[in-house]
C-alpha positions as CSV (number, residue, x, y, z in Angstrom):
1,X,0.0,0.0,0.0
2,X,1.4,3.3,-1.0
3,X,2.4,5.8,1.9
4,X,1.2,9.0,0.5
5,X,-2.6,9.3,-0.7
6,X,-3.9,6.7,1.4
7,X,-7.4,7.5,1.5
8,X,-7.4,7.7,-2.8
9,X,-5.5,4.6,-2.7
10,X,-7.8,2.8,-0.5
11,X,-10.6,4.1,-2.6
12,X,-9.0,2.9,-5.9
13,X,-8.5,0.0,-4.9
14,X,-11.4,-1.4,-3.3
15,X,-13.9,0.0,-6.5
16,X,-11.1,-2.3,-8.6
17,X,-12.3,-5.4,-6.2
18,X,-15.7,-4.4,-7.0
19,X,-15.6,-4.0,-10.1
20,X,-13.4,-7.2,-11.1
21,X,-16.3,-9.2,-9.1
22,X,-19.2,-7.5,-10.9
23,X,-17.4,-8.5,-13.9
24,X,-16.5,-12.4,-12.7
25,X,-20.3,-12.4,-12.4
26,X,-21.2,-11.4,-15.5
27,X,-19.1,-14.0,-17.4
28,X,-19.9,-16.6,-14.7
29,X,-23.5,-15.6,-15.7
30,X,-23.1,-16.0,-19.3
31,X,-21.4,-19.6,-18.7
32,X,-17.9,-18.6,-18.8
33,X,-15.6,-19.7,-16.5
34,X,-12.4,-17.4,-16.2
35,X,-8.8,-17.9,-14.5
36,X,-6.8,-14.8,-13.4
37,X,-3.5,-14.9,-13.2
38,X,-1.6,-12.5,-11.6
39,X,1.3,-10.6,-13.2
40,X,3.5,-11.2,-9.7
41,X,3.1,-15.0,-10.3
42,X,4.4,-15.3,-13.9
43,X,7.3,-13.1,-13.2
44,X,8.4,-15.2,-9.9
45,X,6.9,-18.9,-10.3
46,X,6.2,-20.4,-14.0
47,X,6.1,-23.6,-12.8
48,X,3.0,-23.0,-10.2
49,X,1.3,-20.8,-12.8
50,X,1.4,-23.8,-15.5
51,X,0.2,-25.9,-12.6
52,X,-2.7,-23.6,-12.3
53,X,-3.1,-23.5,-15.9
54,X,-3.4,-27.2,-16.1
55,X,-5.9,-27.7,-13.1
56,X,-8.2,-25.1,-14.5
57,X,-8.1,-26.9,-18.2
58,X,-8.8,-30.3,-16.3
């Protein structure tokens, strides 16, 4: 969490939460099914993302 701007920040980040599980819903609802990978996992651990890759594929 940033030092400066906290209250923004906080803000920001909680309407991004929101608004990535509105979305979730909406392809969930039109019978999607959707794996997010984050951009910290590829850089650090390929092997676990691939992993995850494969489970969700199963």
């Amino acid at each position: 969490m940033p030092k400066t701007r906290m209250e923004f920040w906080v803000d920001k980040l909680q309407k991004n939460v929101e608004r990535d599980q509105r979305n979730m819903e909406a392809l969930q609802d039109d019978g999607w099914q959707a794996l997010i990978l984050w951009e910290c996992e590829i850089k650090t651990d390929l092997e676990s993302v691939a992993a995850k890759i494969q489970r969700f594929l199963a």
